[in-house]
N, C-alpha and C positions, 0 to 999 in steps of 0.2 A: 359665859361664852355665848357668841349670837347664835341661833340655832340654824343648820342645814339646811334649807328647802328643799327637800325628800323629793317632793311633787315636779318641780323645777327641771330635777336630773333628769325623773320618769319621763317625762315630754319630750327634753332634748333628746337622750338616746333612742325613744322610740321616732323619734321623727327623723333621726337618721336612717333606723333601720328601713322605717318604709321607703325613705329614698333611697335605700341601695335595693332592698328587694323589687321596686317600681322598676329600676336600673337593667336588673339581674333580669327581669322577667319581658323587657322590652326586649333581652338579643335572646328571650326564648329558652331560659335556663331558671334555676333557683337557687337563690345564694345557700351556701355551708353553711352549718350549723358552726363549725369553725371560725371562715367569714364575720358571721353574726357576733360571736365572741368579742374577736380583733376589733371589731368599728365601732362594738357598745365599750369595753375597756379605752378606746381611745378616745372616743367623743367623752367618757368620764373623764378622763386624767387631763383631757384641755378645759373640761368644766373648774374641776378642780384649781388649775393649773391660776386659769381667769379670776376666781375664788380667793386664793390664794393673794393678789397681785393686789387687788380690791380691799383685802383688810387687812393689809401691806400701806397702802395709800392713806389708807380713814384710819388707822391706828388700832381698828379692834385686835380680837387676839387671833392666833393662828389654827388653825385647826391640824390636829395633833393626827402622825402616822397610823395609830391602831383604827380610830376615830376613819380615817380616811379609809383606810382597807376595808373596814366593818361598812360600811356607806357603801362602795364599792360592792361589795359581796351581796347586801341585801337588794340594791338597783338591779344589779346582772337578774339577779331571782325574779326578781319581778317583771324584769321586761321580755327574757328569754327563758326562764322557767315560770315558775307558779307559785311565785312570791311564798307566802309560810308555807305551803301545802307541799313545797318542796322538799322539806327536810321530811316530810312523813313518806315523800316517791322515794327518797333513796335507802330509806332505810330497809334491811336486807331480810326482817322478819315480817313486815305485815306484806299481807297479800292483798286487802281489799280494803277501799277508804269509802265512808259515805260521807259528804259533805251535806249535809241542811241546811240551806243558808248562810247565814250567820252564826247559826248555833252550834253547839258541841260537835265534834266530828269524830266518829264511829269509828273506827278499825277492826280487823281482824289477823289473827296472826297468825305464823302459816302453823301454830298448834291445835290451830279453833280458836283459842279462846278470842274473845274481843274486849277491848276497849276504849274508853272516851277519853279524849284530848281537846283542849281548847279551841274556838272559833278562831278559823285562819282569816276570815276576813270580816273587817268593823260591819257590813252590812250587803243584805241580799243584790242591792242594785251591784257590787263588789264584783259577787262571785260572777254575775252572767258579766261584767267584764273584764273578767279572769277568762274565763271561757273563750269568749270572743278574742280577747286578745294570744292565746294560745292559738283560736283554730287559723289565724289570721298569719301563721306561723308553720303552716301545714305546707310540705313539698307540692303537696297533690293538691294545693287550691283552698282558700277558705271557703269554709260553711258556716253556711249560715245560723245564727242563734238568736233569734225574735218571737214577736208577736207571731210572724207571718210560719215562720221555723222553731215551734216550740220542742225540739227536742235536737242533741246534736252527739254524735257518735263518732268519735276519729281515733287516733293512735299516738301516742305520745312517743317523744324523742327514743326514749329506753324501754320503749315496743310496748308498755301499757294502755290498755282501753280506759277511753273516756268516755263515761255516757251522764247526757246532762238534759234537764228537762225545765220547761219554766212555764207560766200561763195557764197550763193545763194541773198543777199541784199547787196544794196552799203558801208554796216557795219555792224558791230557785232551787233544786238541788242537783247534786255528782254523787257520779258512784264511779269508782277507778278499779280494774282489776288490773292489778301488776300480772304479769304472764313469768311463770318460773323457767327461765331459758337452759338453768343449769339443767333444769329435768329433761332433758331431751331424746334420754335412749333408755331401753326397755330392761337394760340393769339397774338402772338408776330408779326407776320405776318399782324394781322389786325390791331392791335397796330401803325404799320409803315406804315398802308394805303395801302398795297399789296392786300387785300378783304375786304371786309365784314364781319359781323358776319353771315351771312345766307350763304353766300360762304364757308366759312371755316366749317358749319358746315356740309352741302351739298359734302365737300370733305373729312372728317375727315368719315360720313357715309360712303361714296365709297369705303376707302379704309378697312373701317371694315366689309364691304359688298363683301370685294376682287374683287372688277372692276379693271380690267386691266387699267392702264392710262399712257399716254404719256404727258410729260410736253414737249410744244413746244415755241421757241422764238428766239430771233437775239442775239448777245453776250452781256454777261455782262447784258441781261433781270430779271437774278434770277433767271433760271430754276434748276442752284446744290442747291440751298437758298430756293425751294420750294420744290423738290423732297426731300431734307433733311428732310424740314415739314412734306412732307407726312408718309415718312419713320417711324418717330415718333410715330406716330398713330395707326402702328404694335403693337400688344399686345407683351410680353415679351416671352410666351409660342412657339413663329413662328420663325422657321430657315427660315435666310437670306445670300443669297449671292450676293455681288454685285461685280462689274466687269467696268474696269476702266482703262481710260490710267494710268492715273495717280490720285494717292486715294486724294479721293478731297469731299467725302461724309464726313468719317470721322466720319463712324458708334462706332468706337473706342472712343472716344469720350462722346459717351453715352452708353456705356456697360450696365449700371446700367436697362434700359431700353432694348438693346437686349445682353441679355448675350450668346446668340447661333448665331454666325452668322459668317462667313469667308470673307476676302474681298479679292480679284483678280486683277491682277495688271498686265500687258503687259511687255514683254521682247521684247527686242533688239536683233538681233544677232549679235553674238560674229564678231572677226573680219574674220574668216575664212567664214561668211554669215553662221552660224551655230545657232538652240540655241530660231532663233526667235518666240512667243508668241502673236500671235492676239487677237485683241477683241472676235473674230468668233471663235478661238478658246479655249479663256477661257468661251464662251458663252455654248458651249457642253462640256466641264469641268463640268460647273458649273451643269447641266442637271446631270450628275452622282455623286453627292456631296451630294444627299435626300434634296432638296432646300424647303421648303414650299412658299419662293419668290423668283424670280429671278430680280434683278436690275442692267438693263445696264447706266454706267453714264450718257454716249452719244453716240447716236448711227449714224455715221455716213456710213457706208458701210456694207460687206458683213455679219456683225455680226444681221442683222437685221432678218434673212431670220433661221435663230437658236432660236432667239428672239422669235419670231412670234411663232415658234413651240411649243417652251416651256408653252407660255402663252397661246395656243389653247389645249394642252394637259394634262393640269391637276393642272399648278404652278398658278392658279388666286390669282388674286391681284400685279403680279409682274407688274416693271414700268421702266420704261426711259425717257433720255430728248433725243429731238431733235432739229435741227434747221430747223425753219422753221418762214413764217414771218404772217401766220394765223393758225389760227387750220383748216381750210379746208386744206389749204396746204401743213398740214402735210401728207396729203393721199397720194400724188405723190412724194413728197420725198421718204417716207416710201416705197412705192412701186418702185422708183429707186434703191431703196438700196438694196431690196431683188433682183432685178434681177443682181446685181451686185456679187451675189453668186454664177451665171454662173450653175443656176438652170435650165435654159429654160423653165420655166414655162411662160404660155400666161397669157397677162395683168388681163383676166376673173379670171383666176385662183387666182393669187397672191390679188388681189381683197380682193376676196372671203374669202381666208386667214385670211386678215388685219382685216374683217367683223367678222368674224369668234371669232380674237385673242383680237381685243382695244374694249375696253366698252367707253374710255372717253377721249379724248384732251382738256388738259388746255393749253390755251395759255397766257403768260407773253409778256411783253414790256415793254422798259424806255421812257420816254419821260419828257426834263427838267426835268431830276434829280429822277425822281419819278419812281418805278419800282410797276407797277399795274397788275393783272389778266386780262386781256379782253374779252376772249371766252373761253366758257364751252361747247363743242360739242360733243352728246352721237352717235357713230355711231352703227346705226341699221340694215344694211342688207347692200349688193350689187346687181349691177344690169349692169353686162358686166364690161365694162371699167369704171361705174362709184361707186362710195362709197357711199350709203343713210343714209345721219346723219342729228340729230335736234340739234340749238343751241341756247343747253337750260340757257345761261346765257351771252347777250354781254355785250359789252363796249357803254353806252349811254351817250354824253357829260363830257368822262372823268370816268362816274361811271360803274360799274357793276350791273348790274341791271337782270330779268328776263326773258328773251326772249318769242318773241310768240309762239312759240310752244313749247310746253311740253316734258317732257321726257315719255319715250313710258314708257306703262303702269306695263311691268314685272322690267326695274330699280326704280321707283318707287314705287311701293308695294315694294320692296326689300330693299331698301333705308329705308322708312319708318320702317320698320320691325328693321332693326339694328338700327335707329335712339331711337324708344320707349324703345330695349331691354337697351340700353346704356343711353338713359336719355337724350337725345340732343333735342333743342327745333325742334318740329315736322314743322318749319316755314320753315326750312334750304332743307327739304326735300320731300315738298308738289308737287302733282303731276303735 
């Protein structure tokens, strides 16, 4: 039987979709992922079709219906998903893929364990146009992935992160965190052993008490998987803005629950170094938007020092993650990244700030497979160069438990107060 020219179909459908998305984006819109479907199935089936009529005419032989759907199936993957790498996105237990080039590709599953599965693609030049050909696919605009842009971060179709890097590593690679959407509320949370039910309800009070909170932890801990949680726990009535490399919360999602809310998303500059969009600047964006929250996804740099301000001045309840590898430790990160805004403020002052702005650090961590809560730290004043906080929930043999000292007397009476108006058992939030 003559063989299919694979490459052939690749071309034609992609060269249709660029004409319809060229099309789509000339009257100022961006075609469906639906759309996209319909004009790649149909420009196959007339490939086919043509195909067909051709070894009809020259006497070859025909190419047989499973043959043709199986063609069909693998093309769609490649031109509007992610050719092999597809079948490892939809699968419902790994959580994290690393691709290396060409070679073996890493998984992790959502037990911990990990394992290796075959190269999805013949060769590194491949995967960067894999890459490139997804981001080329993106609602919000392609990015760039070169020489000039050795690193590219965006959001895939079923809200997982992409991050991809080339030039600057001895090869092309990806690293994909699928985002667990089912995990979205703070039963489901305790369900999977992340808290307690007296944590969860300690945190579900805070955030209807509007305490500012920091979720802090090491990668891949679960801090977008619990700031999501907390997210939740917003009444429907509150405008939310969150702010994001790359939209990876995934408020959209649950509209039903915020139907008032905007999300903000970082730009690239173009290639004339035009155009570009920081965290720090969608952060005082967002400050003029009527926000009643502000949520930064991750705060790593100067966007912290906007942060701060917002949630000292009137937006309580807004929240971020950070990395950090304790909740004490988040204070001097925090405070590196505010001076990183080329503020000049002295250590006291910035301090002072932090004291001023966080009511709460939760801190997350994995360990063997297991992604747990470990520290609940309220901080309560400053004092020079240092941060005065009580941590009032650690990690004892594995569990979360209650720590020795109390939360200071006005979170608690406050705590308590929303916990009775909303009904939460008065255990979760005892002083």
């Amino acid at each position: 039987m003559n063989p299919v020219d694979l490459q052939q179909i690749r071309s034609v459908v992609t060269s249709a979709l660029v004409e319809a998305r060229q099309s789509a984006r000339t009257l100022g819109h961006d075609v469906e992922v639906t759309t996209e479907h319909s004009v790649a199935l149909e420009v196959i089936g007339k490939w086919f079709e043509s195909e067909a009529t051709r070894r009809l005419l020259s006497g070859a032989e025909p190419i047989d219906a499973e043959l043709e759907a199986r063609i069909t199936r693998d093309v769609v993957k490649q031109v509007l998903g992610m050719g092999a790498l597809q079948d490892l996105l939809e699968d419902p237990e790994i959580t994290d893929i690393h691709v290396p080039g060409c070679g073996p590709v890493w998984v992790r599953l959502r037990t911990g364990e990990r394992r290796v599965f075959p190269p999805v693609v013949a060769s590194d030049a491949e995967l960067i146009d894999l890459v490139r050909g997804t981001s080329s696919r993106l609602a919000g605009g392609e990015r760039r992935f070169d020489s000039a842009s050795v690193e590219c971060n965006l959001q895939l179709e079923d809200g997982s992160r992409l991050f991809a890097v080339m030039g600057v590593s001895t090869r092309p690679s990806v690293i994909v965190r699928k985002h667990q959407f089912d995990l979205s509320d703070l039963s489901e949370l305790v369900a999977r052993g992340l808290c307690t039910g007296e944590v969860a309800d300690f945190l579900r009070s805070a955030v209807e008490a509007r305490r500012n909170i920091i979720v802090a932890g090491g990668t891949g801990a679960g801090k977008t998987t619990l700031l999501r949680a907390l997210l939740n726990c917003v009444g429907p009535h509150e405008r939310i803005v969150t702010i994001e490399d790359a939209y990876e919360l995934g408020l959209d999602r649950f509209a039903h629950l915020h139907p008032d809310h905007d999300a903000l998303q970082t730009r690239e500059a173009n290639q004339e170094g035009l155009g570009e969009v920081t965290l720090a600047d969608l952060t005082r964006m967002a400050l003029r938007m009527d926000p009643d929250r502000v949520v930064v996804g991750e705060v790593r740099g100067a966007e912290a020092f906007p942060m701060l301000l917002a949630m000292s001045q009137g937006n309580d309840g807004s929240m971020c993650t950070l990395h950090a590898d304790s909740s004490r430790s988040a204070f001097a990160k925090l405070a590196a990244y505010v001076t990183m805004s080329g503020n000049g403020l002295p250590v006291g002052v910035v301090n002072s700030l932090i004291a001023q702005a966080v009511h709460l650090v939760v801190h997350v961590s994995r360990a063997n497979g297991r992604r747990m809560i470990t520290s609940i730290r309220e901080i309560v004043d400053s004092d020079g160069e240092r941060i005065v906080s009580n941590e009032i929930f650690s990690s004892t043999n594995g569990e979360l438990a209650r720590a020795m000292f109390p939360m200071s007397d006005s979170l608690g009476a406050h705590l308590r107060h929303v916990a009775e108006r909303a009904g939460v058992h008065s255990e979760g939030v005892r002083a």
